[in-house]
N, C-alpha and C positions, 0 to 999 in steps of 0.2 A: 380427308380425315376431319370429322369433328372434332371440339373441343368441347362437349357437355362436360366430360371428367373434371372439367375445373370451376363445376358449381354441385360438383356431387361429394366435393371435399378438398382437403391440401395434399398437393406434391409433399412425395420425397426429397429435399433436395441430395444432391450425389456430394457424397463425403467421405475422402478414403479411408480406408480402414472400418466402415461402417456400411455401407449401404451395399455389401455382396449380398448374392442369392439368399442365403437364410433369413437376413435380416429385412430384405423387401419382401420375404413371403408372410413375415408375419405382419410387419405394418400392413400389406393387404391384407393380411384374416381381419385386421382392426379397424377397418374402415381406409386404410391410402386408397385411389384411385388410380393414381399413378406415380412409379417411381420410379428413381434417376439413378444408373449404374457410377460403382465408382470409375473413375475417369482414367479412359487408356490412351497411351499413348502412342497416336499414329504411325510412325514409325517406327516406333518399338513392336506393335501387332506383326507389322511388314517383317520385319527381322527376325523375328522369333520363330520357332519351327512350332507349326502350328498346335502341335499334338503334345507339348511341353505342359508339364504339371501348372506351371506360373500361369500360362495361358487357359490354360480351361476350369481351376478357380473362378477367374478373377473375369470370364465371359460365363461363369455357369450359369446357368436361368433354370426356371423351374416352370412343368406344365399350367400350374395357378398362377403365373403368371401373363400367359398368353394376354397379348392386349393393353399391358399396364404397366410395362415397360419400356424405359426411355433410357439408349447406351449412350453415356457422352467419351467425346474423344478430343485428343489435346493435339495443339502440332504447330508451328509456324510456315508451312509451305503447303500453297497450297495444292499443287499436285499429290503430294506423298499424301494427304489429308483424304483428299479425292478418291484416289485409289483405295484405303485405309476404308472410308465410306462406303463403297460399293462393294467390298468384299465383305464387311460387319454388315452389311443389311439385307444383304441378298438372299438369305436363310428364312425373313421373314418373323426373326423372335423378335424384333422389336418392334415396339409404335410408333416410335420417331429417334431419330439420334439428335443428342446438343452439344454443341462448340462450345468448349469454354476458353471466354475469354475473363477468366475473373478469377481464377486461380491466383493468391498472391504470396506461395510459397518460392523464397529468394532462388532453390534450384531449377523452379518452373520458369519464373523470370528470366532467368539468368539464360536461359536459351530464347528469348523471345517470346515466350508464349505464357498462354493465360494472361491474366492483369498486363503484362508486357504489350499484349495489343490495341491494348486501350489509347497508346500513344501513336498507333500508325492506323487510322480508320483505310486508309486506302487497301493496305494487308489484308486486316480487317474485312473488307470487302468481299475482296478476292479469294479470300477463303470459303467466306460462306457461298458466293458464287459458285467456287468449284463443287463444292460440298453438294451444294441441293442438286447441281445438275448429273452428278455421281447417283447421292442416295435415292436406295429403292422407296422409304419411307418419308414423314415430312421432317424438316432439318431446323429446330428451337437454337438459340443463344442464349447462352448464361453470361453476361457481363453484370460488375462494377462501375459505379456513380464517373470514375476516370484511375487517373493514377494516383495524384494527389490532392492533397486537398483544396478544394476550392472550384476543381477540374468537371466539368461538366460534357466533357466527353460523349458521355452516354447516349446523348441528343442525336450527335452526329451519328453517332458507331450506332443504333436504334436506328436511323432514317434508312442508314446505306443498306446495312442488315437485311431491311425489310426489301429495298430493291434489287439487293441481289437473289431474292430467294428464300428467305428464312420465314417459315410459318409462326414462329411463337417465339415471344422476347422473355426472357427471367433477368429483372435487376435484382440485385442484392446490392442495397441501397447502404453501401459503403464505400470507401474508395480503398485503394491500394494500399497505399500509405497508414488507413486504418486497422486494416487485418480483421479482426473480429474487436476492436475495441470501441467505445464513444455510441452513442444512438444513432440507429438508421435513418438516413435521412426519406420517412414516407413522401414528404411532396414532393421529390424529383419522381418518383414511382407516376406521381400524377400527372407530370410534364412529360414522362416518356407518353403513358397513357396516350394523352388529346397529340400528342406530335406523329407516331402511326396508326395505321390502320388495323393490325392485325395483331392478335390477344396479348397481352401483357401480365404476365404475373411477377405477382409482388411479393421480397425476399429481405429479410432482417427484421430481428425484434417482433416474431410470433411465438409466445412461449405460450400461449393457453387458447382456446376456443374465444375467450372475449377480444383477445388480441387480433385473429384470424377476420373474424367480422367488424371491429374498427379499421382495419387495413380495408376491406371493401368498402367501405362506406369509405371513407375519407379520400380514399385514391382516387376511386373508379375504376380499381384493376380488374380485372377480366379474373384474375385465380390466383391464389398465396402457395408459398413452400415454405416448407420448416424444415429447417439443418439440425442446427445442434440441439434445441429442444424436444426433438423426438431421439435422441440418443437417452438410450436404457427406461425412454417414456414411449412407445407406439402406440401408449392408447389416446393421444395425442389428436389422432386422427379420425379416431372415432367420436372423439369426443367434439371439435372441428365439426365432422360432418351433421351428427346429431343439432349443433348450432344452426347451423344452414338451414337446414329443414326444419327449426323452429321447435325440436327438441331439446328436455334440459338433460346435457351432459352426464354422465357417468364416468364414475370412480371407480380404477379396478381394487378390490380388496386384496389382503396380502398373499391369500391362499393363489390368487389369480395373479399376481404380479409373480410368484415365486414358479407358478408353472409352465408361464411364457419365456423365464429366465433358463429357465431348465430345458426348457424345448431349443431357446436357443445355442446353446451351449451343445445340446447335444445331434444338432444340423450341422454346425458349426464342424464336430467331430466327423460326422459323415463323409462332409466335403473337403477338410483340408487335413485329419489325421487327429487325432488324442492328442497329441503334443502340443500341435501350432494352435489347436482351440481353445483348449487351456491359459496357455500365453496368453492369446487374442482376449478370450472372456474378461482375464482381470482391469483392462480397461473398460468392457462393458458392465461389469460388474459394479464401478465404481457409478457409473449414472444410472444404473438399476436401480442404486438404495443413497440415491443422494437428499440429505435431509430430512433423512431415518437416524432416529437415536442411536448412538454409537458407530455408527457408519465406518468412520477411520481405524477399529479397530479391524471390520469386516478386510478391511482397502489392504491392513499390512496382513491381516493372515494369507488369503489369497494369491499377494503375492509370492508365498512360500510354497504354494500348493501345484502338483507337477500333472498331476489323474484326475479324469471326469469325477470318479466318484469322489475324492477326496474335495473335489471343488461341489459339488452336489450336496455333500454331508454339510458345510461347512457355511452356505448359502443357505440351508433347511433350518438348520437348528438359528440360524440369527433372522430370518425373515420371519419365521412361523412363533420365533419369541419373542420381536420387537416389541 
């Protein structure tokens, strides 16, 4: 496999609750290259009967996606992981599968895994070892700076990583102990960087296209991802790529913001029922129109509102009149 996709724009990165099929097919129409599933959990794939509604959500993919999608999966042992690999890849809908180790939600923790790895590189190892000699595709890590602070982990869990197997490293240049708070630390991105051999992308504090291109310059990372900044923003990525290629940036106008909100909402509906997309929209809803006048009232009505159309009506008349 190449890695051109990550000077042809920024990753996805995988966020649960956010990065299912609807919402990667449109960060593709916008310019993603490539994006990262939300994060299953290896064992729990194993367990589940395969043909279960929870299960084929939450794997669904979409033909526009062929190629530009990357499953990650979570797990502490590495057999269960192994196995979990090789039956997720075997199908051929993904481009590569990623490990996360950098998950720092306390029930992910709390069994070992994700950011929990960070403190046993040996595990750590072994994992990915089993992993890539499993996966049908190539097998990336997503790790954290360490656990806490000051932790420089990364170094090590990056060297071994690369020797047991893993094609492509994603820091997200915070520690455990962080969560999503304090600035990313970009120069440890740079010491992963010159420490291996094989691509490096660089993760925390990209919230706009001039962000994306000081990360490469400054790092010398190989490709960036964007989390939470392309939430209820995917033109994110277009605009990102447009930078790269020495293009000036564009701004979706509100008629354009309001029709990609509506498209998603109404994919959303396709794939998981009127009810559960409803629910689900009013948190995307709230980073749709964040830092649009009146916004907060938009935040409580919505939360009242139970029907596509009723959430359509209600979105319409406040975006097309901001």
């Amino acid at each position: 496999m190449t890695f051109d996709f990550l000077r042809q724009g920024a990753m996805l990165a995988p966020m649960a609750g956010v990065t299912d099929m609807p919402y990667r097919v449109i960060c593709h129409e916008l310019g993603c290259p490539m994006a990262t599933s939300e994060m299953v959990s290896a064992k729990g794939y194993l367990l589940a009967p395969k043909d279960s509604r929870a299960v084929r959500e939450l794997l669904a993919t979409d033909p526009a996606e062929s190629g530009h999608i990357a499953l990650q999966i979570f797990g502490h042992e590495p057999e269960i992981m192994a196995r979990a690999a090789e039956a997720l890849t075997r199908d051929g809908r993904y481009a590569m599968l990623d490990i996360n180790m950098g998950c720092p939600v306390p029930k992910i923790v709390g069994n070992g895994e994700g950011s929990a790895l960070l403190r046993d590189p040996i595990l750590a190892a072994d994992i990915v070892r089993a992993v890539a000699k499993a996966s049908h595709v190539p097998v990336s890590v997503k790790l954290r700076l360490g656990f806490e602070a000051g932790s420089e982990a990364y170094l090590l869990l990056g060297q071994l990583a690369e020797e047991s197997g893993a094609a492509m490293l994603t820091l997200h240049a915070r520690t455990r102990s962080q969560y999503y708070e304090g600035r990313a630390d970009w120069s440890a991105i740079r010491r992963l960087k010159e420490r291996v051999s094989i691509p490096v992308v660089g993760n925390g504090d990209v919230t706009c296209a001039a962000d994306a291109l000081r990360m490469l310059e400054e790092t010398g990372c190989d490709g960036v991802a964007v989390g939470r900044a392309a939430q209820g923003n995917p033109w994110i990525f277009g605009q990102i790529a447009d930078a790269m290629a020495g293009r000036a940036p564009q701004s979706p106008s509100p008629q354009e913001k309001l029709d990609v909100l509506l498209r998603h909402a109404r994919m959303l509906a396709q794939l998981k029922g009127e009810a559960v997309a409803v629910r689900e929209m009013r948190r995307h809803v709230v980073c749709y129109v964040r830092g649009m006048r009146d916004a907060a009232r938009l935040r409580a009505q919505v939360n009242t509102l139970f029907t596509l159309e009723q959430l359509e009506e209600a979105v319409s008349a406040f975006m097309l009149g901001a």
